[in-house]
Residue, then its C-alpha position, 0 to 999 in steps of 0.5 A: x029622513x035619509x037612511x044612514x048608508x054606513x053600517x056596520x059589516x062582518x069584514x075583517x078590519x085587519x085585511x082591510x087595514x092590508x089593503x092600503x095600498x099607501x105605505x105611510x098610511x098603512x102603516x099610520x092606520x096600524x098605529x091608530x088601531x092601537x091607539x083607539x082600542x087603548x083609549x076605547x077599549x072596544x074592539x075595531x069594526x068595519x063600517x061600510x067599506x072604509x071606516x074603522x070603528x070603536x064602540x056604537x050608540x043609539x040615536x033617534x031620527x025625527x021621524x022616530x027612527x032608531x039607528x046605531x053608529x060608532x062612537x069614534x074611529x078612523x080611515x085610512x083615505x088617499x088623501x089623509x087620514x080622517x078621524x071621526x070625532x063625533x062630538x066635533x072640536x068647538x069644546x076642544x079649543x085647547x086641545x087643537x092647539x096643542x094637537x100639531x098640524x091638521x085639517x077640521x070637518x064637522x066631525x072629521x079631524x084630518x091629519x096628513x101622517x100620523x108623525x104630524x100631531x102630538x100623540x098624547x094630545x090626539x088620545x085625550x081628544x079621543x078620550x074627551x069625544x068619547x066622554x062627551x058621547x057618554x054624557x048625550x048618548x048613555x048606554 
């Protein structure tokens, strides 16, 4: 089993955030620390060199590893903004379509400026993941 190459780090996420060199999505990414942390109520951390995250969880590997990962969060990328929505998006048909105009992944919901989605929408779909998060991965 390959070893989770994202994890947790000591940087400071606000001189990451200031590192961006993009202004809309700084400026965006600023937005989304407010907003995570309402709807989390957790405290942003950096995982790895680019990933802004909220709460962790516990899963176990099929070799029987233990490892932690964030329960939600966001970066700031070139190209977009990715959102991690862990629980991916089949159960939120609804929502989506209310959301605005955006990309899907697995996980990753990509949204081009933080203006494209419909705000209230975006903080239920947070809400929603993280709910369904504590349902499979209890603390």
């Amino acid at each position: 089993m390959a070893v989770n190459k994202t994890h947790l780090t000591q940087m400071s996420v606000l001189d990451f955030v200031q590192s961006v060199e993009n202004k809309q999505r700084k400026t965006d990414a600023l937005a989304l620390l407010d907003i995570f942390a309402q709807v989390t109520k957790q405290k942003a951390e950096l995982w790895g060199s680019s990933i802004i995250g909220f709460g962790t969880y516990s899963y176990q590997t099929a070799d029987k590893k233990r490892h932690q990962f964030m329960r939600t969060g966001f970066s700031p990328r070139k190209q977009n903004l990715a959102l991690y929505i862990m629980v991916g998006f089949s159960q939120f048909e609804e929502k989506m379509q209310q959301l605005g105009k955006f990309k899907t992944g697995k996980s990753c919901l990509y949204i081009n400026k933080l203006s494209d989605v419909n705000e209230q929408v975006l903080r239920e779909l947070i809400q929603l993941s993280l709910d369904e998060m504590a349902r499979r991965y209890p603390d």
